[in-house]
Structure formats: structure tokens, C-alpha cells
C-alpha positions as CSV (number, residue, x, y, z in Angstrom):
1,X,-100.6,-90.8,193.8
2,X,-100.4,-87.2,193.0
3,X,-102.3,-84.8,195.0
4,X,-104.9,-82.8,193.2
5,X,-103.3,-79.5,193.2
6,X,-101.0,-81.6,190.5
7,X,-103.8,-83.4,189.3
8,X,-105.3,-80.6,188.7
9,X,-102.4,-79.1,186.6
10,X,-101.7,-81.9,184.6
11,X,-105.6,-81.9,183.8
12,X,-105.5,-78.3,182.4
13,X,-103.0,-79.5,179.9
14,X,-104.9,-81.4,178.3
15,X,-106.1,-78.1,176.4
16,X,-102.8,-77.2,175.4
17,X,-101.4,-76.7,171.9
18,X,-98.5,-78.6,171.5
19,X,-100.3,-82.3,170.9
20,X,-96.8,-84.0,172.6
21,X,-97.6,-82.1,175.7
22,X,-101.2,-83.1,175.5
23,X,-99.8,-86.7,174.6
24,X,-97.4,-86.9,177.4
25,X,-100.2,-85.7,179.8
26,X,-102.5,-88.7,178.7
27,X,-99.8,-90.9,179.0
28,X,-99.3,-89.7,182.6
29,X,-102.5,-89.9,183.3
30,X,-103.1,-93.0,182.1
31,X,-100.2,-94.2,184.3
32,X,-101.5,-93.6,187.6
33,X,-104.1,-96.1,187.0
34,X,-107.9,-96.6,187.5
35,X,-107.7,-94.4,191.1
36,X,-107.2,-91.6,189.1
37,X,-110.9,-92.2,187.2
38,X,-112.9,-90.3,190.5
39,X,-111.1,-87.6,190.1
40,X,-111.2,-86.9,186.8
41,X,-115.4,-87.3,186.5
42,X,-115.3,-84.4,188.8
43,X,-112.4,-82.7,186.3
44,X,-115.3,-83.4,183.8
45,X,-118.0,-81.8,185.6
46,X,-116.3,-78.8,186.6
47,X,-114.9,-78.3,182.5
48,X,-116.7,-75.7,180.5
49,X,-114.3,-76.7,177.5
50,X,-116.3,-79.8,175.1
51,X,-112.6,-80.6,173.9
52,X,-111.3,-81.1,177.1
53,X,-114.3,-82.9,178.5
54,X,-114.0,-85.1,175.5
55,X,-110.6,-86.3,176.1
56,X,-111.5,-86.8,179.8
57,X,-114.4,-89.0,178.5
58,X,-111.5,-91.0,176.1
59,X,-109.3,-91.2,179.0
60,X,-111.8,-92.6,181.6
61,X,-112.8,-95.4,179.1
62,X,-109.2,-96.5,178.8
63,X,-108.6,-96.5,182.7
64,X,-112.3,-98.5,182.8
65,X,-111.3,-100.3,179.9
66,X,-107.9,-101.8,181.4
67,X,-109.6,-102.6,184.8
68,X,-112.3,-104.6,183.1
69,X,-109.4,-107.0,181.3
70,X,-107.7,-107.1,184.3
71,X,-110.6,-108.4,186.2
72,X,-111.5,-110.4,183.4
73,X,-108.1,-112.1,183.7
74,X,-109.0,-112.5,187.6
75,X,-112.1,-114.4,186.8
76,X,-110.5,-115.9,184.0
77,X,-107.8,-117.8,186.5
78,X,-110.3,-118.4,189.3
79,X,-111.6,-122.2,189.3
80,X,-115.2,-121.9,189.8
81,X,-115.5,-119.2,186.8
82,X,-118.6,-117.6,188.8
83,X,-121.6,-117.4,186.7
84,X,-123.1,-114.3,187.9
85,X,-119.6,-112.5,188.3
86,X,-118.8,-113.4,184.7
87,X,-122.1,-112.1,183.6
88,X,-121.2,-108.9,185.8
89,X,-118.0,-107.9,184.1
90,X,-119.7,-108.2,180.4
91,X,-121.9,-105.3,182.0
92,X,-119.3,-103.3,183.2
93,X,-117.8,-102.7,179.4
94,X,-120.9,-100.3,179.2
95,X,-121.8,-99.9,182.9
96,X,-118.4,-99.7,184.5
97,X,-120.2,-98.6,188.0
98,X,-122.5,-101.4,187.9
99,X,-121.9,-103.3,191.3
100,X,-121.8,-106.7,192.1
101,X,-123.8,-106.9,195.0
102,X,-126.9,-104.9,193.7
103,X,-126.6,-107.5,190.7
104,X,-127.2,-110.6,193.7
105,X,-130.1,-108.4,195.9
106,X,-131.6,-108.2,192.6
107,X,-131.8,-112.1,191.9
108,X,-132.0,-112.9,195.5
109,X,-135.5,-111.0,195.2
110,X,-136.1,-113.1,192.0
111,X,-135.7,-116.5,193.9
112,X,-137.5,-115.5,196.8
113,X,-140.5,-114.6,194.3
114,X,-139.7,-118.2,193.1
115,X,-139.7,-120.4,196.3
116,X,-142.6,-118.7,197.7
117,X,-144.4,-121.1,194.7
118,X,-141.6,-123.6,194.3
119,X,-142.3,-127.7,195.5
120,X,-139.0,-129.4,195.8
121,X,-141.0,-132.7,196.3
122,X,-142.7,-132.3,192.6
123,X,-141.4,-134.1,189.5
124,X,-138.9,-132.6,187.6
125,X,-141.5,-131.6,184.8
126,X,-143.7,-130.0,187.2
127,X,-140.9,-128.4,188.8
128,X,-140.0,-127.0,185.2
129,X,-143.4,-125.7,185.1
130,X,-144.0,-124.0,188.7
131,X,-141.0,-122.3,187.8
132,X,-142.2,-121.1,183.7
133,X,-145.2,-119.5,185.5
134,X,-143.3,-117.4,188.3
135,X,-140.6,-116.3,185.6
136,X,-142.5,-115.8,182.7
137,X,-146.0,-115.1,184.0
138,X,-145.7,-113.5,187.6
139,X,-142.1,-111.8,186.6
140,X,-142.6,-111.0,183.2
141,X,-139.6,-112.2,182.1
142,X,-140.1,-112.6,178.1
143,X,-138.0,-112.9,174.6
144,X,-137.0,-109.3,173.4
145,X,-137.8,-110.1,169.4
146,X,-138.4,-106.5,168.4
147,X,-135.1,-105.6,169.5
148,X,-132.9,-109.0,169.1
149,X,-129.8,-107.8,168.3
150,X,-129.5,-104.6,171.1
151,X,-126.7,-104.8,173.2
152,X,-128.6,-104.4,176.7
153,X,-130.1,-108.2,175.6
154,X,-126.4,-108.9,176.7
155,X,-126.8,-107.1,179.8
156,X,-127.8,-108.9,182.7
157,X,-128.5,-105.5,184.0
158,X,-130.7,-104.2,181.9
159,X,-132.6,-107.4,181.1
160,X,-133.5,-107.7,184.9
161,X,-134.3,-103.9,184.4
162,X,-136.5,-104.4,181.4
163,X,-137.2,-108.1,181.7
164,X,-136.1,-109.0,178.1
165,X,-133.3,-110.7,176.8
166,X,-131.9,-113.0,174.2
167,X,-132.1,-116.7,174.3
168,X,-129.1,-117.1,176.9
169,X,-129.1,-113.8,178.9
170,X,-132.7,-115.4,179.7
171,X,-131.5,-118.9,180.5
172,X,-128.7,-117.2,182.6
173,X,-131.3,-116.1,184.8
174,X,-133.3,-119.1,184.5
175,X,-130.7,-121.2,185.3
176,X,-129.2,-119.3,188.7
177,X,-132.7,-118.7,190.1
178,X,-133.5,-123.1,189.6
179,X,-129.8,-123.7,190.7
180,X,-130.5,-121.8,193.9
181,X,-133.8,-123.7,194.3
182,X,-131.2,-127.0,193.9
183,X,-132.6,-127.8,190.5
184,X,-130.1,-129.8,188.6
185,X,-130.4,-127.0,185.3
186,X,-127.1,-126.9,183.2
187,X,-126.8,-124.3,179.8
188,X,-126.6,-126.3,176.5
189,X,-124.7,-124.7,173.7
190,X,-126.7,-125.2,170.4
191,X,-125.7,-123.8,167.0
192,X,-127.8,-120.6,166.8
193,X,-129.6,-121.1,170.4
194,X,-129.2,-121.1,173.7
195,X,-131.0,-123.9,176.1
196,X,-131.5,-125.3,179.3
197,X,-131.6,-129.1,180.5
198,X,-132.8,-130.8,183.5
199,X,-129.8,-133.4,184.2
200,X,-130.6,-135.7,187.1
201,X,-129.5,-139.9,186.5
202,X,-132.1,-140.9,183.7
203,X,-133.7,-137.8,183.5
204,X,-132.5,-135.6,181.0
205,X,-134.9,-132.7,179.1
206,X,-134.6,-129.7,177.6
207,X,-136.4,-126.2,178.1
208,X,-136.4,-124.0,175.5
209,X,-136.4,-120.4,177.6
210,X,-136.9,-117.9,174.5
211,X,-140.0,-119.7,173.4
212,X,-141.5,-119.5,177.6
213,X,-139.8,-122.6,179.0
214,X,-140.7,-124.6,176.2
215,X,-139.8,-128.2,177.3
216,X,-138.3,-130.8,174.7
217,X,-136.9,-134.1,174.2
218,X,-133.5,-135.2,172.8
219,X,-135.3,-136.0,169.6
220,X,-136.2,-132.7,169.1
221,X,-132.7,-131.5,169.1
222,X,-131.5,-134.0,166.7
223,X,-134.3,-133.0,164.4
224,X,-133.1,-129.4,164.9
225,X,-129.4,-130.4,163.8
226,X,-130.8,-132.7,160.9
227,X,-132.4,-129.3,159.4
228,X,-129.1,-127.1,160.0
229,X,-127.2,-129.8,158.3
230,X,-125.5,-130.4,160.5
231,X,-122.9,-133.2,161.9
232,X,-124.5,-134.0,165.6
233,X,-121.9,-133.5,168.4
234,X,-121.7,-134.3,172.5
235,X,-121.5,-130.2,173.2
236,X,-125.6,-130.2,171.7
237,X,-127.0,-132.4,174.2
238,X,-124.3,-132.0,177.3
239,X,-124.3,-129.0,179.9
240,X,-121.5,-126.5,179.1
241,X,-119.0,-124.8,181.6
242,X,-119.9,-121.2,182.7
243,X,-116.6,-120.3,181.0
244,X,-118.2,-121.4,177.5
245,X,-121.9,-119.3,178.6
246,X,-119.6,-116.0,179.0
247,X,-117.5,-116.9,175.8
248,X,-120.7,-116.9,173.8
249,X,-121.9,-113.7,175.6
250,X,-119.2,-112.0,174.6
251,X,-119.5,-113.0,171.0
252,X,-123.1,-112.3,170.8
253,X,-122.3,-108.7,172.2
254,X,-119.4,-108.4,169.7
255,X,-122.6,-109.2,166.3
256,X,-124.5,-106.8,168.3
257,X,-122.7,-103.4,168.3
258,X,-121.5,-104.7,164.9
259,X,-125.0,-104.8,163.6
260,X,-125.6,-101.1,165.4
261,X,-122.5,-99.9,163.8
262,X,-120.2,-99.3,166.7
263,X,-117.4,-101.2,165.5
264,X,-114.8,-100.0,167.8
265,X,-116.9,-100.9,170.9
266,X,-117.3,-104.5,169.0
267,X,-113.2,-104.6,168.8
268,X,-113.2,-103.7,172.4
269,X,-115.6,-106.7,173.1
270,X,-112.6,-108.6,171.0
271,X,-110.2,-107.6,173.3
272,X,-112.2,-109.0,175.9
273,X,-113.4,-112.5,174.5
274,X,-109.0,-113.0,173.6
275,X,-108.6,-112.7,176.8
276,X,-111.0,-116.2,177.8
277,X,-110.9,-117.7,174.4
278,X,-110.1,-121.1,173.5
279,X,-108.7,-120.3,170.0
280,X,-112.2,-120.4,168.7
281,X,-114.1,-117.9,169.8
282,X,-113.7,-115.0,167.8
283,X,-116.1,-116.1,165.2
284,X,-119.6,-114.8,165.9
């Protein structure tokens, strides 16, 4: 690492003239690697110069950028493919100093709310139920319609901020406050919606989060897939893997800054979904 004397030299070149020296300089930077990214957000607030502060900017979110895919390839290679971690690092493309741990006090506070009410005795329906009115009615939680398509609903950040999401960030945090409570809840990957079921031997249900823990039969999906016209297959009715919840994340985020217009973010996202995809993902 360079000491910030030189750090501080190589910075002021980024003014220069001469656009080799200023892209040698970024290349240089760009070598020392994320530890470099402290130093140049001070660089950044002690720059009078918008041009300079601007390539700072560019050159932070490529250091951020490359730390996220290599954390991504981490979790990527890890066997459990931790939910909330997962979730976690699809934050960090837009809050790169978003921390873990805050992420947990936050949904530790969220299941204590929950198994201050919660029965473990009850029936899996009325377990369902305590749990809809502590989420949705005592927490707020609720389906962000007038804004569908904002980026934050892929944030489980700023959905525990705001207390709206889309149809899976919500069943996300459905599903890891009921797992906590050691409710068997699993994500189900339907076309065009995200839901929940209650697995346990013969029982099997559904609950529909975005509609308020809406709970519904096997029947009902089927009627669901008969109006899409659509074949039925196993992955409708089965719980899917937390690597598939994060795949579909990503690709929801990736329609989402498409739809705002920020296209490069969206091929950023890309980036991101090659590097957990299956050979299917990158259609949205």
C-alpha cells in the first residue's frame, strides 16, 4: 500500500491534461484494490474540483463494484447459500456500506416482536395467522403497489426501513422471521409471483404475502397456471433453494432500473446475476 503522501499525488493527477496520465493513474488506483476506497472518500471531500470529484465517484464504484462480485463469488461457493447474506450483497450494489450485522439486529427485533405473540403448540393455520397479524398489522409490513417497480422493493434494507416491498422481498422477511420461530416456511417460485408454503408431512399450503398472508390451496395454483397458459411443473408447488430466491432478486432488480432508465446500473446487476446463474437467468 502506498502511503498517502503518494496517494495523495497520484490523486492530483487525476486533473491532469494528458488523458493517458489520467488513465494510467486510474489504472493504478484501481490496482491497489478496495483499501484504497477510505481514502479516496476523504480525497473526495477535501476536492473543490467537480471533475475530479467525479472521477473519484467512478473510481469508488469500480473498487465497490469488484468487491461485491468477489463476495458474490464467496457466497456463491459457500454450501448453505445464506439467505439473509445473499439478500445483504444485492443491497450493497447501491449501499456498499450497508453492514451485515445491523441487517440481523434489525430482524432479530422483528422476531422478537413475533414470539412475544407466537404459539408453537397451534395448528399450522393458526400459526400462519398469529404471524399475518404481527407482520402485517402490528409491523406494518405491506405490498408497495404505488411504487412496484422501485429498486429499494429489492432492498432488504430499505423495505425494513419503509416496510414495503415486492412480492418476494416481503416473503424473504416472512420466511426468516417463521423459520426462526421453527416454522417449516419454504419460497415457491411462480411465474410472475413470489409465495410462501407451509411444508410439514401431509401438510402443505400456501400464503400469498403481497395480498397480507393470503393462505391457499394447491388448487388454487393450478387454476393460476391454467389462466397463464401454462404447462404445470414440480418448481410451482415445491420450495426453492435460496440460491434460486437471490437469482430472481437479482433479475427483478435488473427490470427495475431498466424500467427507471438506468441501464448501466441494470448491466451492472447482469454482471452480478452471471456470476450465480444457471444458464437461465438473464431473462427477466
Amino acid at each position: 500500500m502506498m502511503s498517502d503522501k503518494e496517494l495523495k499525488a497520484l490523486v492530483s493527477l487525476l486533473d491532469d491534461d494528458d488523458e493517458q496520465v489520467v488513465s494510467h493513474v486510474v489504472d493504478k488506483i484501481r490496482s491497489l484494490g478496495k483499501d484504497v476506497i477510505p481514502y479516496l472518500e476523504k480525497e473526495w471531500e477535501d476536492s473543490f474540483n467537480p471533475q475530479v470529484q467525479e472521477k473519484i465517484e467512478f473510481l469508488i464504484h469500480d473498487l465497490q463494484f469488484e468487491q461485491l462480485k468477489h463476495r458474490m463469488e464467496t457466497w456463491y461457493a459457500s454450501e448453505d447459500h445464506d439467505l439473509l447474506t445473499g439478500m445483504w450483497l444485492v443491497a450493497t450494489y447501491q449501499y456498499p456500506d450497508l453492514e451485515l450485522d445491523s441487517l440481523k439486529q434489525d430482524l432479530e427485533q422483528l422476531y422478537y416482536e413475533a414470539w412475544l405473540e407466537f404459539k408453537p403448540e397451534l395448528y399450522p393455520y393458526d400459526q400462519v395467522k398469529v404471524l399475518n397479524g404481527v407482520i402485517f398489522n402490528k409491523l406494518k409490513f405491506a405490498a408497495n403497489t404505488k411504487n412496484f417497480h422501485s429498486p429499494g422493493n429489492s432492498m432488504i434494507n430499505v423495505v425494513l426501513e419503509t416496510r414495503k416491498g415486492n412480492p418476494i422481498s416481503l416473503c424473504v422477511i416472512y420466511m426468516l422471521i417463521a423459520q426462526k420461530l421453527k416454522m417449516p416456511v419454504y419460497g415457491v417460485n411462480l411465474p410472475n409471483l413470489f409465495v410462501l408454503t407451509y411444508k410439514a408431512g401431509d401438510t402443505v399450503f400456501y400464503v400469498n404475502v403481497f395480498n397480507k398472508g393470503l393462505i391457499f390451496s394447491r388448487q388454487d395454483i393450478e387454476n393460476y397456471i391454467h389462466e397463464l397458459r401454462l404447462a404445470p411443473q414440480p418448481a410451482f408447488f415445491e420450495p426453492c433453494a435460496n440460491l434460486d430466491i437471490i437469482r430472481r432478486m437479482l433479475r427483478n432488480l435488473v427490470m427495475s432500473f431498466d424500467k427507471m432508465g438506468e441501464h448501466k446500473k441494470a448491466e451492472e446487476v447482469k454482471e452480478i446475476l452471471l456470476i450465480i446463474a444457471d444458464g437461465n437467468d438473464l431473462g427477466v
